[in-house]
C-alpha positions as YAML, in Angstrom:
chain: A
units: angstrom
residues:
- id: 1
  name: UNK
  ca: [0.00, 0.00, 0.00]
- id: 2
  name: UNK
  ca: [0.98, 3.38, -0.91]
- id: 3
  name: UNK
  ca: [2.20, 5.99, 2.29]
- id: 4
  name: UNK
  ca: [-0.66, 7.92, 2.46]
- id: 5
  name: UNK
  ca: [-2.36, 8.89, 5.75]
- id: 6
  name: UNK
  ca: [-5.07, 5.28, 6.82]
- id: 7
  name: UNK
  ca: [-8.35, 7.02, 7.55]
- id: 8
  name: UNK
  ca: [-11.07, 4.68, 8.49]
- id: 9
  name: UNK
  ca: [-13.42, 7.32, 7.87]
- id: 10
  name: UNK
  ca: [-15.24, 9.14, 5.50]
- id: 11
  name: UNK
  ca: [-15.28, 12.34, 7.39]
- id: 12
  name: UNK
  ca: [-11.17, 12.18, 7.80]
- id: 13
  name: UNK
  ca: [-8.72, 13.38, 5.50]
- id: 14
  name: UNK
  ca: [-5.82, 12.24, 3.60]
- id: 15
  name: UNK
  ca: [-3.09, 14.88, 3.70]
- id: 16
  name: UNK
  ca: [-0.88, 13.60, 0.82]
- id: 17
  name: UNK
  ca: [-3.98, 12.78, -1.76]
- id: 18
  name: UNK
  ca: [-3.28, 16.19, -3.30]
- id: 19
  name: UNK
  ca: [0.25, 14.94, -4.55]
- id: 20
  name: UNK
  ca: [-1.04, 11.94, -6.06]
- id: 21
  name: UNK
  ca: [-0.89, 12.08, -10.18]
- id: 22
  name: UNK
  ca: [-3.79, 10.04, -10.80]
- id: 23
  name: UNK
  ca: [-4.25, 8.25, -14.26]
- id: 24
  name: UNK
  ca: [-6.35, 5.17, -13.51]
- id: 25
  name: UNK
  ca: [-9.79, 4.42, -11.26]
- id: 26
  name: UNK
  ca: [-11.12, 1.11, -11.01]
- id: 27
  name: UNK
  ca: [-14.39, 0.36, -9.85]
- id: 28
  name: UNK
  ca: [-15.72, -2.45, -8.33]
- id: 29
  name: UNK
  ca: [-19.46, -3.37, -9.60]
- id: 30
  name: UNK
  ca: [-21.73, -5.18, -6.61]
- id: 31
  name: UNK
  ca: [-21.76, -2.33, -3.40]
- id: 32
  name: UNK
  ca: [-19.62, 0.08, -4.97]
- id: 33
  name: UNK
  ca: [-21.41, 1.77, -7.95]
- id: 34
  name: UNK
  ca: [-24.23, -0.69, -8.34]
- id: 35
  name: UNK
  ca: [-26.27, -0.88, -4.81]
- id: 36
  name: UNK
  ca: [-29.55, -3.04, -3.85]
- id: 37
  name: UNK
  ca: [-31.27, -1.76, -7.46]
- id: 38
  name: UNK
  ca: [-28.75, -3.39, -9.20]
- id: 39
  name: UNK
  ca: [-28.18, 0.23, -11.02]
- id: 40
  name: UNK
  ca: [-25.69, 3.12, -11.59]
- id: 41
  name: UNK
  ca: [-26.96, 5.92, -9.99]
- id: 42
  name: UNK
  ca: [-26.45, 9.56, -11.61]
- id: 43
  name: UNK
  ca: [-24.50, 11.06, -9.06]
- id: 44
  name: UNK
  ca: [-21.92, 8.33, -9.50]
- id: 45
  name: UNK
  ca: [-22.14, 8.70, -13.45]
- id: 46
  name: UNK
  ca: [-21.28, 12.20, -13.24]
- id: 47
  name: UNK
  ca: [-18.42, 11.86, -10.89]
- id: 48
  name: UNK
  ca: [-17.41, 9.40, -13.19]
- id: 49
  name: UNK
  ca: [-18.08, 11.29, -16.42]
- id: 50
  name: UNK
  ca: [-16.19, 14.38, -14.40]
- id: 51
  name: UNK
  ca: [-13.09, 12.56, -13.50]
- id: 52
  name: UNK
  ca: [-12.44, 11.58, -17.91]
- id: 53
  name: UNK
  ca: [-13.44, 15.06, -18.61]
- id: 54
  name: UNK
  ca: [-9.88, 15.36, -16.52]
- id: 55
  name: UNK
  ca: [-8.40, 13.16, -18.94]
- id: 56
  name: UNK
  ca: [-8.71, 10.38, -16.14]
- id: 57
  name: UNK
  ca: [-9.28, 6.82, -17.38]
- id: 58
  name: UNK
  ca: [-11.59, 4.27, -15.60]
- id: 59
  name: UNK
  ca: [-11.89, 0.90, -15.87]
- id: 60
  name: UNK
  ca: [-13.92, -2.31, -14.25]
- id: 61
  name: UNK
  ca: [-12.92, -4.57, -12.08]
- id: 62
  name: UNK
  ca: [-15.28, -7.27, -10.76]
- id: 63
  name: UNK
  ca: [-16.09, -10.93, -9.95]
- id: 64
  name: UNK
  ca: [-18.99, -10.79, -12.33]
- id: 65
  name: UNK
  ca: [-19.16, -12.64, -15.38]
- id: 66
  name: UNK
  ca: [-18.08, -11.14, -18.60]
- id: 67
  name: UNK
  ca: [-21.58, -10.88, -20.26]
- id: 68
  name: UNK
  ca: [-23.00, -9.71, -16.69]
- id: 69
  name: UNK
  ca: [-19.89, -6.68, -16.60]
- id: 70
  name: UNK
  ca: [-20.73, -5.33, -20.01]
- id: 71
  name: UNK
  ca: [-24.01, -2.99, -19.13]
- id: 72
  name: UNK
  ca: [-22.33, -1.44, -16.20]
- id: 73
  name: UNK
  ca: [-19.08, -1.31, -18.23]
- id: 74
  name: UNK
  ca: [-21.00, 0.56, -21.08]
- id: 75
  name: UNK
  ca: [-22.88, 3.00, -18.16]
- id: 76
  name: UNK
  ca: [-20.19, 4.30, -17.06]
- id: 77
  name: UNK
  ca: [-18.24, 5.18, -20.04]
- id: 78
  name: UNK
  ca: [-15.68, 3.27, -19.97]
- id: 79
  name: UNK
  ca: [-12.71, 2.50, -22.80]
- id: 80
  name: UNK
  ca: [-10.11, -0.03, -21.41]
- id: 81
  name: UNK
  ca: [-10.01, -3.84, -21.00]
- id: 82
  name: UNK
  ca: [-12.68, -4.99, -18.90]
- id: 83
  name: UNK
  ca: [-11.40, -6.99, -15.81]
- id: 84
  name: UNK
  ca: [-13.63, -9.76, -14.93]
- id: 85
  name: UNK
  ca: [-14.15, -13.32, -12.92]
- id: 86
  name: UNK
  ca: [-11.40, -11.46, -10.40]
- id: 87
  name: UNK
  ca: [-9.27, -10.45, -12.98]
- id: 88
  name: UNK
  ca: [-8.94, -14.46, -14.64]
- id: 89
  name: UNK
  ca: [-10.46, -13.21, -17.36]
- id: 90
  name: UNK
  ca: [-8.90, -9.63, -19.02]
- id: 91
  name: UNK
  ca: [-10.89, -8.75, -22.21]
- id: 92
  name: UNK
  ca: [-11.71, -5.24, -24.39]
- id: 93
  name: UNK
  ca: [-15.14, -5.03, -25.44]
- id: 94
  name: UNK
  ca: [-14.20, -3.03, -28.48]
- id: 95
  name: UNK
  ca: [-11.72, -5.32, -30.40]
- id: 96
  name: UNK
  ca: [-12.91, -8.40, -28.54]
- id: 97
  name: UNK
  ca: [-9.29, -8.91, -27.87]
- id: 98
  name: UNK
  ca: [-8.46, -10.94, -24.86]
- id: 99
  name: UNK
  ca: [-5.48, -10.29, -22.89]
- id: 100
  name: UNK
  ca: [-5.42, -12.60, -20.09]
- id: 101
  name: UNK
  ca: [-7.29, -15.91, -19.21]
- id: 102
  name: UNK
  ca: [-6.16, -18.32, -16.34]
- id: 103
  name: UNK
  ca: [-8.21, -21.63, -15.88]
- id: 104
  name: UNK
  ca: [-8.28, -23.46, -12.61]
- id: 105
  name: UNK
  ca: [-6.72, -26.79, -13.23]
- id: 106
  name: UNK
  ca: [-9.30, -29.52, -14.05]
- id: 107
  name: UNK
  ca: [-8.22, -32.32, -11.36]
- id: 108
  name: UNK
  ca: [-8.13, -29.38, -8.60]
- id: 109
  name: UNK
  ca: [-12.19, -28.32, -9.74]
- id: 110
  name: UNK
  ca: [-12.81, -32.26, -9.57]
- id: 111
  name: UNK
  ca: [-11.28, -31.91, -6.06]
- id: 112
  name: UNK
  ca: [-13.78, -29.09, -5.02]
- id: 113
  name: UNK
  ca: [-16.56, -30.39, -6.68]
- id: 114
  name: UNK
  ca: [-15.94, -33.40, -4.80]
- id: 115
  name: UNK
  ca: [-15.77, -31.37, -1.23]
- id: 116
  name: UNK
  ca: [-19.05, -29.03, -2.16]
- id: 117
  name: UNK
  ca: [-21.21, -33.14, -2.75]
- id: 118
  name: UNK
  ca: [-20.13, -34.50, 0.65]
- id: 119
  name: UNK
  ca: [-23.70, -35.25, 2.06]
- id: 120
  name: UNK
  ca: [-23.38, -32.60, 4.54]
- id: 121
  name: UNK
  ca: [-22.92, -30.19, 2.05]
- id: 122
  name: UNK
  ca: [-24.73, -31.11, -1.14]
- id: 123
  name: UNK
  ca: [-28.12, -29.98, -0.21]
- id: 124
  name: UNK
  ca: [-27.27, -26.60, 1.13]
- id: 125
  name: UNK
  ca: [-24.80, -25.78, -1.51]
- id: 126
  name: UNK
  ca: [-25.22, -24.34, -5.14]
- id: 127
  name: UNK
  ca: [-22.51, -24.83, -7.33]
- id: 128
  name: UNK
  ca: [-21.25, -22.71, -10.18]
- id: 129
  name: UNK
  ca: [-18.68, -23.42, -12.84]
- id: 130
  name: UNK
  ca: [-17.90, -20.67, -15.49]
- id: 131
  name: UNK
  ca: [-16.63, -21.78, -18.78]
- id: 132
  name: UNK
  ca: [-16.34, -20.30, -21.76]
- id: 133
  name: UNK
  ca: [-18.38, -17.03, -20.24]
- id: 134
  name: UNK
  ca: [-21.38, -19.43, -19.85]
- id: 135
  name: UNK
  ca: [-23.00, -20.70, -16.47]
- id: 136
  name: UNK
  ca: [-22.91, -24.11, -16.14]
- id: 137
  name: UNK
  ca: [-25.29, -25.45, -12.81]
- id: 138
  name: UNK
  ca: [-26.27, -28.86, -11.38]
- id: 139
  name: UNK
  ca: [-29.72, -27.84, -11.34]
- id: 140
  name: UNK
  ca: [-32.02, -24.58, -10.45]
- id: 141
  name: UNK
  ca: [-32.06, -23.59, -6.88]
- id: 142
  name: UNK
  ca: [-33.48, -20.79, -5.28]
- id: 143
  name: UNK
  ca: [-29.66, -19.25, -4.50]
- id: 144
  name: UNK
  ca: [-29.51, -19.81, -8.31]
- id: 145
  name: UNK
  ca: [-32.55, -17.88, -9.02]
- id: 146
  name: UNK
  ca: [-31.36, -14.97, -6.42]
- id: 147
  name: UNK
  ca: [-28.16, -15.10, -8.26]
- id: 148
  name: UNK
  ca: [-29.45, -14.70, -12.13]
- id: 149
  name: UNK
  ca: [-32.11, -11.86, -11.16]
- id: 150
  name: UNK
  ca: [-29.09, -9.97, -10.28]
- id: 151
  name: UNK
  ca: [-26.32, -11.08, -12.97]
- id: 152
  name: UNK
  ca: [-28.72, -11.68, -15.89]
- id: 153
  name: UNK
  ca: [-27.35, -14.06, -17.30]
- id: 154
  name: UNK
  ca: [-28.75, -17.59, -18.29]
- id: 155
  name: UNK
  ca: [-28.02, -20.70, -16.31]
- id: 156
  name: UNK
  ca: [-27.15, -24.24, -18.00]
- id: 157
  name: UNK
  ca: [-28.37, -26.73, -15.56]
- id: 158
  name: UNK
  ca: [-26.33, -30.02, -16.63]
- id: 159
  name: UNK
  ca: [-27.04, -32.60, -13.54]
- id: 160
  name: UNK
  ca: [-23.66, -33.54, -13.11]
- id: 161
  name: UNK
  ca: [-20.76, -30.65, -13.52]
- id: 162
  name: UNK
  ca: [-18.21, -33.09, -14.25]
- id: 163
  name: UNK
  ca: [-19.51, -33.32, -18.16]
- id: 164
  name: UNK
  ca: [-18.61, -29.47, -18.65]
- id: 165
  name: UNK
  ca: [-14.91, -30.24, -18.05]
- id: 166
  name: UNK
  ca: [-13.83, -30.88, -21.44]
- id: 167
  name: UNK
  ca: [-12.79, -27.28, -21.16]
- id: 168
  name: UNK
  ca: [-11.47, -25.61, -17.99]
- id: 169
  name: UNK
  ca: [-13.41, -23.50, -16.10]
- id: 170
  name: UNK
  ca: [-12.44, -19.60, -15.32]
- id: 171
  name: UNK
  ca: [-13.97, -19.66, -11.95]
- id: 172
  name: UNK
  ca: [-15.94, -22.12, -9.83]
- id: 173
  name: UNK
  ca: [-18.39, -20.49, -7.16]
- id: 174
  name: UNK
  ca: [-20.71, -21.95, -3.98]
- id: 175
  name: UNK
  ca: [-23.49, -20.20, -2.80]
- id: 176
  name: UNK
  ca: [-26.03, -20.28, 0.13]
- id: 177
  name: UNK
  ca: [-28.04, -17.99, 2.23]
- id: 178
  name: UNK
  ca: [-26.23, -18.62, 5.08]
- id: 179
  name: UNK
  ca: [-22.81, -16.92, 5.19]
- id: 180
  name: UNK
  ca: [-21.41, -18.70, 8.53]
- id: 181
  name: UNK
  ca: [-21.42, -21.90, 6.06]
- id: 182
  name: UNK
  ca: [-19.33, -19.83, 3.52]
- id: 183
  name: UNK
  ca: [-16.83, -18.66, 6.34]
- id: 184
  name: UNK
  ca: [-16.80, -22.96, 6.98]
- id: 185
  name: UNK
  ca: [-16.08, -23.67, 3.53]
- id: 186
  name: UNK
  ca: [-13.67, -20.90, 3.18]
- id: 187
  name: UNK
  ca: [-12.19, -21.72, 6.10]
- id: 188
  name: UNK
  ca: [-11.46, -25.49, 5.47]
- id: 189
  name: UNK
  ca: [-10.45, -25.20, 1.45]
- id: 190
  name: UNK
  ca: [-7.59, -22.62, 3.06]
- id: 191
  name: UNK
  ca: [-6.44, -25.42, 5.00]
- id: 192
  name: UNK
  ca: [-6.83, -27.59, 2.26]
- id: 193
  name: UNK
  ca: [-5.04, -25.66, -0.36]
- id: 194
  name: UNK
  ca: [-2.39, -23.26, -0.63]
- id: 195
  name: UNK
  ca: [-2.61, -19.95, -2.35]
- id: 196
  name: UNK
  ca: [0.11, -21.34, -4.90]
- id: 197
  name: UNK
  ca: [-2.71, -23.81, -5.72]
- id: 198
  name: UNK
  ca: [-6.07, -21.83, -5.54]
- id: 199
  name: UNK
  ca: [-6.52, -18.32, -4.92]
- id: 200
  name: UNK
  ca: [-10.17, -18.37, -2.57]
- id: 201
  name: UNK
  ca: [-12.07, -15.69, -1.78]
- id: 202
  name: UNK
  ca: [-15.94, -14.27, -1.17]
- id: 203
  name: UNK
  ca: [-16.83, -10.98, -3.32]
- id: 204
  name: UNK
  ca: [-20.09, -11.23, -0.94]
- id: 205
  name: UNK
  ca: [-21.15, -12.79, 2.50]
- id: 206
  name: UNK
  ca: [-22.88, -15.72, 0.77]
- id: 207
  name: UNK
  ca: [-20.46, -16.52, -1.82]
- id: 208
  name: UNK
  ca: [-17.50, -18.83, -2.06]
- id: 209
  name: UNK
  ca: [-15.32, -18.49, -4.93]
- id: 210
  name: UNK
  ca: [-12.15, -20.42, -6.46]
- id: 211
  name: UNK
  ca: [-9.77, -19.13, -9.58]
- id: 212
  name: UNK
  ca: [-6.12, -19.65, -10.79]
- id: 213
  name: UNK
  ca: [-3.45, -18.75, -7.96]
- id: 214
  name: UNK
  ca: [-2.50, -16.10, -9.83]
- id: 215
  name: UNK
  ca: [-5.86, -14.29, -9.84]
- id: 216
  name: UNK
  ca: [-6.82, -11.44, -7.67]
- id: 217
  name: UNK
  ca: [-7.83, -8.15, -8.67]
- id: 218
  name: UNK
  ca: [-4.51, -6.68, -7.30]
- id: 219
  name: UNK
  ca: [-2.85, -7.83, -10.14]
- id: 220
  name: UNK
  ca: [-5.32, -7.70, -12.79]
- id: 221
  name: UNK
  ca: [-5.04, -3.59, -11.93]
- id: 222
  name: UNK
  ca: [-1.51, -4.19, -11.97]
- id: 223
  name: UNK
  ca: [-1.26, -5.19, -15.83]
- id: 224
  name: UNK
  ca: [-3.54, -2.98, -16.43]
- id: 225
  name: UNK
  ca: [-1.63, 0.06, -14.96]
- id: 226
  name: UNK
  ca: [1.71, -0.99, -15.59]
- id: 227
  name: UNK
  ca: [1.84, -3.27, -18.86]
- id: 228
  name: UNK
  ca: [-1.28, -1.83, -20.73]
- id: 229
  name: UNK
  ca: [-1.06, 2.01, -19.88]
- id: 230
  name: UNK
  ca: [2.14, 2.17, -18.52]
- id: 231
  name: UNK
  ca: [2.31, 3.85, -15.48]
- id: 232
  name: UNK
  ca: [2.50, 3.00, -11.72]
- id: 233
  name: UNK
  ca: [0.88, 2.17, -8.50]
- id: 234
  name: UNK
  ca: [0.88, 5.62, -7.38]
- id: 235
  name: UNK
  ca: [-1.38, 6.17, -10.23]
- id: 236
  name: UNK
  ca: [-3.98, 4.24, -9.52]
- id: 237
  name: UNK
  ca: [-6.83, 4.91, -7.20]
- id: 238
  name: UNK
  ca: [-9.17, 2.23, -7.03]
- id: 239
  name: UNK
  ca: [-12.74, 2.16, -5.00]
- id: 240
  name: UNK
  ca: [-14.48, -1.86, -3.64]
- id: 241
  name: UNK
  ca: [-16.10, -3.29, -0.53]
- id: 242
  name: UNK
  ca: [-15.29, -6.91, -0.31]
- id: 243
  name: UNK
  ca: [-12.45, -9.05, 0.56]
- id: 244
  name: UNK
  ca: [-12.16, -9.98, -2.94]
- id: 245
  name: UNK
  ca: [-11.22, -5.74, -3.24]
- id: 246
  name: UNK
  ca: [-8.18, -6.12, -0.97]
- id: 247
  name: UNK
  ca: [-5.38, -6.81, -3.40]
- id: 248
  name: UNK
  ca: [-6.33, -4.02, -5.51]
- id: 249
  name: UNK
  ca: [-6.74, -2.12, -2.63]
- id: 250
  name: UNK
  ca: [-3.39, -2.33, -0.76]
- id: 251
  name: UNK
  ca: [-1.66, -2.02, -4.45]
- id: 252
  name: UNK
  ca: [-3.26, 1.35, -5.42]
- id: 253
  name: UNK
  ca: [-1.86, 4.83, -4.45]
- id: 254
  name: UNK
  ca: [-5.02, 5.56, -2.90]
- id: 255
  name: UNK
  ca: [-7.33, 2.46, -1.83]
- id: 256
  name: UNK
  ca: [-10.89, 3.52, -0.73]
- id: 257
  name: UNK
  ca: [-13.06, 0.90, 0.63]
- id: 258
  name: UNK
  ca: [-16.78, 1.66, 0.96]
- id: 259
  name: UNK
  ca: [-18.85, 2.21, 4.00]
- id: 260
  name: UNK
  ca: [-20.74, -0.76, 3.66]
- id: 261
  name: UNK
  ca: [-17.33, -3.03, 3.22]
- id: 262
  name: UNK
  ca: [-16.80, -5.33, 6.13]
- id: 263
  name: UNK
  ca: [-14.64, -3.78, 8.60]
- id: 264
  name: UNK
  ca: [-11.53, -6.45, 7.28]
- id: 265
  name: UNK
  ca: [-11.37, -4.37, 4.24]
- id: 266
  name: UNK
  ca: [-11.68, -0.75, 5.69]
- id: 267
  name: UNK
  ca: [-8.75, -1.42, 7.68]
- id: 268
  name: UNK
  ca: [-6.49, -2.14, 4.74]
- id: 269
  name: UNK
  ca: [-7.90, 0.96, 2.56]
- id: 270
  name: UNK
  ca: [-6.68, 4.60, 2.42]
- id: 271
  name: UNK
  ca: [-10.00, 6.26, 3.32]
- id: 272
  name: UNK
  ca: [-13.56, 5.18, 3.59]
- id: 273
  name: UNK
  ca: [-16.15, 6.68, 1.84]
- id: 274
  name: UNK
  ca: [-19.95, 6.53, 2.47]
- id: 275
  name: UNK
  ca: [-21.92, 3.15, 1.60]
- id: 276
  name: UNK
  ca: [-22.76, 2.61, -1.71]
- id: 277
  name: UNK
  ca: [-26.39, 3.97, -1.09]
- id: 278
  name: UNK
  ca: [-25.11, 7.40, -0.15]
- id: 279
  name: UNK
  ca: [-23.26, 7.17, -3.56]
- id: 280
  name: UNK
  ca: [-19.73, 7.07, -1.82]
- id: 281
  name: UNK
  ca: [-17.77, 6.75, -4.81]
- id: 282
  name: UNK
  ca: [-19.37, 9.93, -5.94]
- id: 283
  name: UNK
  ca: [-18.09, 11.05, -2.91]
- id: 284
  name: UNK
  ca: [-14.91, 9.50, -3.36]
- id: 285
  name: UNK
  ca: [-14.07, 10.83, -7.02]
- id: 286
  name: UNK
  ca: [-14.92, 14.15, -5.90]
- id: 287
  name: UNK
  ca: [-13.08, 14.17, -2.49]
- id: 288
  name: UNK
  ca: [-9.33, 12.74, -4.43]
- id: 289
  name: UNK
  ca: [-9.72, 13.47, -8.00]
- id: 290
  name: UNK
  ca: [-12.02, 16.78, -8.66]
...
């Protein structure tokens, strides 16, 4: 993380935000810009549309699927490579070019497919596997349902995940509507697995997900910034609130988390702004970059 001055609130200041040449914001989709309607909100399009009129450039960054990312990516303007599944999957909407996609390993999704159908576990878990930008299910469940009347997309329900493995899949996620379950399973595949293996995460309360070792969004913002545009950490400002937000976070010259992030991830951020209801990233662009 970049030296500037930890806040912890959005009332606080950073004293050295002033000296910060920022080039780059990423946004986080799910309780940053888009809140309970599932929506952009003008305030946050303006602030947005304020900080490129500064020659600013802003980018995605989400666990979303592709498909899912691409309104929200086309609401708010935005020009560069989308960054999506946690950053496994790196892709510009415009040329259709794709500039980074890590798998996780067939025989290690076997492995977790194998944990998530214990008996204990089957019935209260719904699993995901993402391949090819498609969602692949066992079968329809009401976390399913929840989950498609918020992503849009259209499930595949297959009975048995295992035929889908022909081809690797870019992320596999569990979901449930009780979160102590997903701290369990989180819990015990970190025990299980090493994050040279599997890098595991939830982007919300009631999600467990699994990708490549080497995804995270810290270093999809990293190639980004450095490889695609060229320029550094200092840089970057970058605005999430989930633990899935940390790596990006802690790499960015200024890391804001939002109010309504768990207090994990305000503690590793620059400043917190106000929850994504209050439009904090409004707040946020116009606090650091206006």
């Amino acid at each position: 993380m970049q030296d500037l001055t930890s806040t912890g609130s959005a009332t606080q200041t950073t004293s050295l935000a002033p000296e910060k040449n920022i080039q780059l914001l990423v946004l986080d989709i799910d309780g940053t810009i888009a809140g309970a309607d599932n929506k952009v909100r003008q305030p946050v399009k303006k602030a947005v549309q304020a900080a490129q009129a500064k020659g600013i450039q802003v980018a995605i960054a989400t666990g979303r699927m592709y498909q899912s990312a691409l309104r929200f990516y086309h609401e708010i303007g935005a020009t560069l490579p989308l960054m999506v599944y946690q950053g496994a999957l790196v892709k510009d909407p415009s040329t259709g070019t794709v500039h980074r996609h890590w798998t996780v390993p067939k025989h290690l999704t076997l492995e977790l497919l194998d944990y998530f159908e214990q008996p204990e576990l089957r019935s209260l878990l719904s699993v995901h596997f993402y391949i090819n930008d498609q969602l692949y299910v066992r079968e329809m469940t009401p976390a399913t349902e929840d989950y498609i009347s918020r992503s849009t997309v259209k499930p595949i329900p297959v009975g048995d995940l295992r035929c889908t493995l022909d081809t690797e899949p870019t992320k596999v996620l569990a979901l449930t509507d009780d979160p102590i379950l997903i701290d369990t399973v989180l819990g015990d595949l970190r025990k299980r697995y090493t994050p040279a293996e599997l890098y595991l995460t939830t982007s919300v309360a009631t999600f467990f997900e699994a990708t490549h070792p080497k995804v995270n969004k810290g270093t999809a913002v990293q190639y980004l910034a450095e490889d695609y545009l060229g320029i550094g950490a200092e840089n970057v400002m970058v605005i999430g609130d989930n633990f899935n937000d940390i790596e990006m976070i802690e790499y960015a010259g200024i890391g804001v988390a939002m109010g309504n992030a768990p207090e994990g991830v305000q503690a590793r951020a620059n400043w917190v702004a106000p929850d994504v209801e209050a439009d904090g990233v409004a707040v946020a662009i116009e606090k650091f970059l206006l």
